[in-house]
N, C-alpha and C positions, 0 to 999 in steps of 0.2 A: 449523528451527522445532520447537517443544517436542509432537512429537506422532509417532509410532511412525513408522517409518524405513521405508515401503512408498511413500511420498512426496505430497508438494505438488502438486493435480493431478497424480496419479498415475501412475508413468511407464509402467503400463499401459495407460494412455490417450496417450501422446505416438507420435508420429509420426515417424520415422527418413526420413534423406535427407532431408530440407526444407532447408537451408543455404542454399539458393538463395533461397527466400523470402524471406530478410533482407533481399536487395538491394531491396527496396523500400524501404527504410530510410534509402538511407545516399542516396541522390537528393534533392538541394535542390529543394524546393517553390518556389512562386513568391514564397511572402512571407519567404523565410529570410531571414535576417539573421547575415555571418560572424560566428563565435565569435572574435574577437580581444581578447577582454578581457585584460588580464595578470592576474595570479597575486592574489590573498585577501590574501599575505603581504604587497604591495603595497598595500593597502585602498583599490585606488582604480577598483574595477570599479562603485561605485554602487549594485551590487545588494544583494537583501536577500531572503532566503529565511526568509517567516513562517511563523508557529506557526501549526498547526492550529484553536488556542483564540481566532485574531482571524478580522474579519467575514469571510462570504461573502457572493459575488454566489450562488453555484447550485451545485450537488453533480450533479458525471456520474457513469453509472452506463452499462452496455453488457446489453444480453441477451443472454443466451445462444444462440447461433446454432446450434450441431454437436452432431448426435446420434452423431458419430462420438467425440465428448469424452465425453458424457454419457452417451450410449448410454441406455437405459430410465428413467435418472433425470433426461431431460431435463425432465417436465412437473413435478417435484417440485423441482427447482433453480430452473424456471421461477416458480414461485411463493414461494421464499423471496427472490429478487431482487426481486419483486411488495413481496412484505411488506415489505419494508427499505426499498424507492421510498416507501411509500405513510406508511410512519411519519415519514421525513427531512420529505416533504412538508408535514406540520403545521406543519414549524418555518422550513423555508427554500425557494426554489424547487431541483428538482429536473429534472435534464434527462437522460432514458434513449436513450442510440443503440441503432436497431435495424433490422436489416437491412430494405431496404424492402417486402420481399414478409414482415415478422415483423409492421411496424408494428401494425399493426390489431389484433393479438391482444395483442401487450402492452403496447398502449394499454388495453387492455378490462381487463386484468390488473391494469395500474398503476393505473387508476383517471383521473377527469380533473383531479384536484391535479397531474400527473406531466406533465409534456412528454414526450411521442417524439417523437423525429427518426429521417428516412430516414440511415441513415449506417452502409456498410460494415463490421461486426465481426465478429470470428469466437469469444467468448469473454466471460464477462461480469467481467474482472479488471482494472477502468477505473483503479485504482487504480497500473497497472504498465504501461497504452499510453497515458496521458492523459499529456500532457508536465507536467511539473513548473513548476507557476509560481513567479516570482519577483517582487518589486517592482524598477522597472528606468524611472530617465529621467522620473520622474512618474505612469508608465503600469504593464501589468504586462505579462510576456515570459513564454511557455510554452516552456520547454528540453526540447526532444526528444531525449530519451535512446536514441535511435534501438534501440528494441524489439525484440530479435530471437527472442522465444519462448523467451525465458529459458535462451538458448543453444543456440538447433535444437530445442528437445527436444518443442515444440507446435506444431501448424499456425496459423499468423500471419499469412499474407499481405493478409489486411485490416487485424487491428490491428498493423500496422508504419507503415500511414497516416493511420491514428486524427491523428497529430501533423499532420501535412499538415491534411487534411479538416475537422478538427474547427474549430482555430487560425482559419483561413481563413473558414470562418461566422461565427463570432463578431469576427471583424477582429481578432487579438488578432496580436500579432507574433511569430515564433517566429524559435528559435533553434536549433542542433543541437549536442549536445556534443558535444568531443571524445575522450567515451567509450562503454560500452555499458551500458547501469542500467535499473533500474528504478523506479519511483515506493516502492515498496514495502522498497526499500534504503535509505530514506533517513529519518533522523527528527532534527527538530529543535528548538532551545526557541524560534528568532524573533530569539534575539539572537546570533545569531554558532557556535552549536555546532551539531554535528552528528555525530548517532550512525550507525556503520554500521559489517555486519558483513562482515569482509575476506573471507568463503568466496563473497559473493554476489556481489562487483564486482573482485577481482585473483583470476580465474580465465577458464582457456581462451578457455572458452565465450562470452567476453564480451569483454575485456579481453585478448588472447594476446600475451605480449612484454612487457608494462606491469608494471612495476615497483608494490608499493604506494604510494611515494613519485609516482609520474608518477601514477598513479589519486589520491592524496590534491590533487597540484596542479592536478589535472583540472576536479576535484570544487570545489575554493574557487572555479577560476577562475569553472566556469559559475554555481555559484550564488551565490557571494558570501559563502560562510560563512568564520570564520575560523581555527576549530578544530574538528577531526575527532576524536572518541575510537571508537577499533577494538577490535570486537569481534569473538572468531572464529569465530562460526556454525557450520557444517555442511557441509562440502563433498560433493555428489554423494549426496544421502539424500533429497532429494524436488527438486522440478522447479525450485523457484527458491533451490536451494544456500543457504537459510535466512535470510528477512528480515528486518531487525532490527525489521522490525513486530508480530511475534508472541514477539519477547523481552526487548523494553524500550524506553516510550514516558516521555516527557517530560510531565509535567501541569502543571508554570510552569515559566518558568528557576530551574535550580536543583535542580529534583525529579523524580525516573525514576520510575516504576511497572517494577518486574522481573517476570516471570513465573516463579512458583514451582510445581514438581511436590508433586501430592496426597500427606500426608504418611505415610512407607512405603511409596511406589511407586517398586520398584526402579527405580535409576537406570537411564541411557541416555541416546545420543546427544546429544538434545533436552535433557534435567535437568542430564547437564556442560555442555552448553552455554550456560544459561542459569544456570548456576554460576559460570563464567568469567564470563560478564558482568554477574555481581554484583560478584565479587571487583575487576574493572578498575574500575568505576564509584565502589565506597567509595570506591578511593584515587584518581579520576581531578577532576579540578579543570574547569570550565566557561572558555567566553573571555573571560570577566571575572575570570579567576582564583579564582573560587569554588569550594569541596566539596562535590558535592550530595550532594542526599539521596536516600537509598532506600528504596524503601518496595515490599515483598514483593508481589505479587499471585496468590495460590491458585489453584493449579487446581481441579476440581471432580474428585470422586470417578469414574471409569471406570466403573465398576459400578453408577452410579447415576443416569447420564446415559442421556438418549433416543436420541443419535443413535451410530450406528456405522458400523464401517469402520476399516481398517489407514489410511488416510490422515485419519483426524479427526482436525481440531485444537480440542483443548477448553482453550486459552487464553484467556482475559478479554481479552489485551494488547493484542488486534484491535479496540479499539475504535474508533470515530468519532466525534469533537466536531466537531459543527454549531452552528448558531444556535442559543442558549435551552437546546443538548440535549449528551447524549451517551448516544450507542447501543451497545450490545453484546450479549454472547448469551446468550441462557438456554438453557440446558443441562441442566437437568431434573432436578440435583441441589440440591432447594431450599436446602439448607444455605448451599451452595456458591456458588448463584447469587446467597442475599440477602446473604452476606459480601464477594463482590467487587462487589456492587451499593454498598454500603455503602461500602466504601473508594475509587471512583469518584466518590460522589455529598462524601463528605470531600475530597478531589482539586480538585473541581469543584461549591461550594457553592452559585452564581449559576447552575445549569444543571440540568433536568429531567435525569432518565438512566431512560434507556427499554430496557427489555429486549424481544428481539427473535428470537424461535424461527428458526434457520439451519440446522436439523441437516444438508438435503444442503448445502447451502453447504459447508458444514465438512466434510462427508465425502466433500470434495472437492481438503480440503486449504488452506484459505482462511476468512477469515471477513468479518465488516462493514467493516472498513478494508482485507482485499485489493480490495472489489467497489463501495467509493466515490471519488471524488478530486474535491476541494473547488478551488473557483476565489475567491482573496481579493476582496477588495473589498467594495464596498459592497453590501446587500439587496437583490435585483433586486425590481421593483416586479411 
C-alpha cells in the first residue's frame, strides 16, 4: 500500500505465535456449502462477482474490540468508525458487529440510524473477515476466504468466524474457498475482471505451495470472474503484504482510478508500486477485451495533512461507493482533498461524495473501504 513501509496495522501491533488461531477458519460451519465449481475458464460456475457501484442491501462494519491493537488510540479509532457508520447510514442501512459486552457503547456512538449486533470481533477491518459475495443460483453466496490475520501476523480468533456467524444470521449461504484472501485483495468492474495484487495472495503466509497460476484458477473458480490482471504490490512491508484496494480501483468497466504519489515526494516502496501498476493497466485489456482507462488519483501533501504516523495511509483510493454516495477521506490538505473530491465526484456523476475525517483510521494503516464491505442486493427496508 502507497504509504511509509512501518506497515498496515502496524506490525508493532501484531501478535507472534497465533498460527493456531486460524484453525478456526478452516472448520465447515453448518451452512457450508462444498466449493466444487470448476474453473472461470469453463464459464460455467454461474457466479458473478458485482461491482461495488451496483445495489446494496446493508454495509457491515466491526468495532473495534483490542486495546492490545490500539492501545491508547482506542477511543479515537473508536469514533472515526462512529463517523463513517453514521455518514454510510444517510444513504443505506448499515449494520455494526460488536462484541457483546461493546454493544451498548457503540450503539450510543453510532447513533440509532446504525444497527449493532451482538457478534464476536476482535478488529474493525470488516472489509477483509466479511466473506466476499457473489451472485450465485438466483440468490447471493458469501465466500469465505478463510481469514487468517493476514497471515498470523494479528490476533483473529474471532474474526476467522465472522464467516460462520455472520452468513448464518442473516440465512445467506456460504461457501469456503479453496484459498487464503482477503476481501480487500480483490477489486472488480461486475463484469468478468478482476484486479489483484500478487504480494497479497501467492504468498507463504496465506497461500504456501500454490503457484500464481493455482491461486488465479482458485480465484475464477470461487468467484466467477473471468480475467485476473496482476499487480505486484509489496511484499512483507505492512500486515496485509499491500491490497490492491489502496492502489487501483475500478469506477465503471473500463476505467481504474490509480493512486498517485504527492508531486516530488521521493519515491518508495508504495510510489514503485503503484507505478507498476499503472504501467500493467495502460497496456492491460479488460474481459471484454477492452483498453482501459487510467485516470491518476493524487495524493495529498504530507506536510499538510492532520493525521500522523509511520503507518498512515493518505491515499484517496480507499474509497467506498454506497447507495446515492461515495465516501472517502479528508485529509486536511484542502487542495488535495478538493481535487480528488473532484475527480470522484467526475467518476461518479449520479452520486453524492462525501468526505469523511479518518485520521486514526489511517494511522492505522487502513482507510473507509478497509473498515466497510457492502452486501448486494436489493435496499433493505
Amino acid at each position: 500500500m502507497p504509504h511509509p513501509p512501518t506497515s498496515r496495522r502496524t506490525v508493532l501491533r501484531s501478535f507472534a505465535g497465533i498460527g493456531a488461531l486460524a484453525l478456526g477458519a478452516a472448520a465447515c460451519g453448518p451452512r457450508d456449502t462444498p466449493d466444487t465449481s470448476p474453473s472461470a475458464s469453463q464459464k460455467t460456475t454461474g457466479r458473478r462477482f458485482g461491482a461495488e457501484w451496483d445495489s446494496h442491501t446493508r454495509t457491515f462494519m466491526s468495532w473495534p474490540a483490542l486495546e492490545s491493537v490500539w492501545r491508547d488510540q482506542l477511543p479515537s479509532v473508536r469514533e472515526d468508525i462512529a463517523r463513517v457508520a453514521r455518514a454510510i447510514a444517510e444513504y443505506e442501512a448499515v449494520v455494526m458487529m460488536a462484541r457483546p459486552e461493546q454493544q451498548a457503547a457503540a450503539q450510543r456512538a453510532c447513533g440509532s440510524q446504525v444497527e449493532v449486533i451482538p457478534l464476536m470481533v476482535d478488529d474493525l477491518w470488516a472489509r477483509d473477515t466479511v466473506p466476499v459475495f457473489v451472485e450465485d443460483s438466483g440468490g447471493i453466496l458469501g465466500v469465505d476466504l478463510n481469514f487468517n490475520g493476514w497471515g498470523n501476523k494479528q490476533e483473529h480468533r474471532n474474526d476467522a468466524r465472522v464467516g460462520r456467524t455472520l452468513l448464518a444470521k442473516y440465512d445467506i449461504r456460504r461457501t469456503r474457498a479453496p484459498l487464503v484472501a482477503e476481501g480487500g485483495s480483490f477489486e472488480t468492474d461486475g463484469k468478468g475482471t478482476l484486479l489483484v495484487t500478487e504480494s497479497s495472495v501467492v504468498n507463504k503466509n496465506r497461500n504456501r505451495g500454490k503457484s500464481r497460476d493455482q491461486v488465479e484458477a482458485d480465484i475464477k473458480s470461487s468467484l466467477g470472474v473471468e480475467k485476473v490482471i496482476w499487480l505486484a504490490g509489496v511484499r512483507g512491508k505492512d500486515i496485509a503484504d499491500a491490497h490492491v484496494d489502496s492502489i487501483a480501483r475500478f469506477t465503471a468497466p473500463g476505467v481504474v482510478l490509480v493512486d498517485r504519489a504527492f508531486p516530488d515526494s521521493p519515491p518508495d516502496v508504495w510510489s514503485r508500486a503503484a507505478d507498476q501498476a499503472r504501467s500493467v493497466l495502460k497496456d492491460a485489456t479488460d474481459a471484454r477485451g477492452k483498453r482501459l482507462e487510467v485516470v491518476d488519483l493524487p495524493q495529498p501533501d504530507l506536510d499538510r495533512i492532520t493525521g500522523r504516523g509511520d503507518a498512515f495511509v493518505s491515499t484517496y483510493a480507499n474509497f467506498y461507493v454506497a447507495n446515492g454516495a461515495v465516501f472517502m477521506p479528508r485529509f486536511g490538505d484542502a487542495r488535495a482533498d478538493d481535487r480528488a473530491k473532484g475527480i470522484l465526484q467526475d467518476q461518479f456523476p449520479q452520486r453524492d461524495v462525501v468526505q469523511v475525517k479518518i485520521d486514526t483510521i489511517a494511522s492505522g494503516g487502513g482507510g473507509i473501504h478497509c473498515s466497510t464491505h457492502d452486501q448486494p442486493g436489493k435496499p433493505a427496508k
